[in-house]
C-alpha positions in Angstrom: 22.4 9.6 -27.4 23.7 10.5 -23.7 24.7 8.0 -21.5 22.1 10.2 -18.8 18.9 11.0 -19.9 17.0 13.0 -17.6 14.5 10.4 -18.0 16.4 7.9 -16.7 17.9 10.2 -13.7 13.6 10.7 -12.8 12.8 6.7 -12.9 16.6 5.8 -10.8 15.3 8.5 -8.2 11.4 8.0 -8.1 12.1 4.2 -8.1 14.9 4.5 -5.7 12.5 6.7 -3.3 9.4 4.0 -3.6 11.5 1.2 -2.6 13.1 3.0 0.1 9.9 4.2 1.4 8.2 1.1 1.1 10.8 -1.7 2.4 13.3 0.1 4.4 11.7 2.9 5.9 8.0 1.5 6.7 8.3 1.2 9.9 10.3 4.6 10.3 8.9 8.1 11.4 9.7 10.5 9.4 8.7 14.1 9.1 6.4 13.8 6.5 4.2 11.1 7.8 0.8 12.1 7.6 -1.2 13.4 11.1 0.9 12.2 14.1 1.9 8.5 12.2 5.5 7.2 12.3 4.8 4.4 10.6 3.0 3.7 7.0 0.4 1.6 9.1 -0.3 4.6 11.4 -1.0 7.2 8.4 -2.7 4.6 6.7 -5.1 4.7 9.7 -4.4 8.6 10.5 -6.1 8.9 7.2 -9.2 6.6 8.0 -8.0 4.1 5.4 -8.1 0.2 5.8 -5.5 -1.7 6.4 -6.4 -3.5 2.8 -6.0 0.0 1.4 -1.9 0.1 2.7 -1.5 -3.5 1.7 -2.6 -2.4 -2.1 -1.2 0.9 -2.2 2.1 -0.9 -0.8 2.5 -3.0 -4.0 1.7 -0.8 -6.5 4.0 1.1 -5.0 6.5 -1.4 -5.3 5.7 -2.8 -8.4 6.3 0.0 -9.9 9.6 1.1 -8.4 11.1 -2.0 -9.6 9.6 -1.4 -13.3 11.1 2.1 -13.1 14.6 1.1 -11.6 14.4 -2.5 -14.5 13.3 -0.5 -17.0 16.7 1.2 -17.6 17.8 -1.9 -18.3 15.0 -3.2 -20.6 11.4 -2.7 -22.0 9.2 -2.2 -19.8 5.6 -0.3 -19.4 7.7 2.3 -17.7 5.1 5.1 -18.7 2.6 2.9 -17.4 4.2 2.4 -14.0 5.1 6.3 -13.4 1.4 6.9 -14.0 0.5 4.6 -12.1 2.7 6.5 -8.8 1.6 9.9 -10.3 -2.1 8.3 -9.6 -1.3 7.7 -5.9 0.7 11.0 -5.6 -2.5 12.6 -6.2 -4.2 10.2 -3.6 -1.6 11.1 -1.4 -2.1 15.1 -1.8 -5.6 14.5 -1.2 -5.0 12.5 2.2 -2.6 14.7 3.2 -5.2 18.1 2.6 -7.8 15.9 4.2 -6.0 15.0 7.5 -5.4 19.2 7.8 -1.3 18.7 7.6 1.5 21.3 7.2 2.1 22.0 3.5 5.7 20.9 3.9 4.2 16.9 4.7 2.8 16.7 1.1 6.3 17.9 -0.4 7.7 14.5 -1.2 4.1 13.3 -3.0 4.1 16.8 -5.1 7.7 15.9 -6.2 7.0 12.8 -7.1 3.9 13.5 -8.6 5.8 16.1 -10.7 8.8 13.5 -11.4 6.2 11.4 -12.6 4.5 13.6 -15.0 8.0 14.7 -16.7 8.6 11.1 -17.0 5.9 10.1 -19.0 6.0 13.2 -21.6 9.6 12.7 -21.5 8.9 8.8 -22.9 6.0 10.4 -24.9 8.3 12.6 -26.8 
């Protein structure tokens, strides 16, 4: 058995990128914030969502990056969690189409979405 799966590599980077998103960067613009946000509060709202809705979304988020980064180390409903994100990745893609954004803005949630998807056949197999 390699010491690297590709597996593993998917849960390291998709947890690494949900905490990263979620506790450093919140309050960060980046270029793929939704509408004209630069924070996860303003595309929350750029999206018509409740605040509740970013509050939720927020800790799924990152309960499920530390299930994917802890579950190299030990067992843990690792299928359950990338699921989970590919779930919200599809939410995301949605909000993205509905607030009329440039393709590129939706690139991170279609990579994760597909990160997610490998991930769980990957375990399936």
């Amino acid at each position: 058995m390699p010491l690297i799966s590709i597996p593993s590599v998917l849960q390291a980077i998709v947890g690494l990128g949900l905490l990263n998103v979620w506790l450093l960067r919140a309050a960060s613009p980046t270029a793929y914030r939704g509408g004209a946000a630069k924070t996860l509060k303003e595309e929350f709202a750029a999206y018509g969502l409740p605040e509740a809705a970013m509050y939720v979304v927020g800790a799924l988020k990152i309960a499920a990056g530390v299930i994917l980064i802890a579950g190299l180390w030990m067992p843990l409903p690792v299928t359950i969690a990338a699921g989970v994100v590919a779930v919200l990745m599809v939410g995301a893609l949605a909000m993205h189409l509905k607030a009329g954004d440039q393709p590129v803005k939706s690139l991170p949630a279609a990579l994760m979405l597909a990160m997610c998807i490998a991930i769980v056949m990957l375990h399936q197999a």
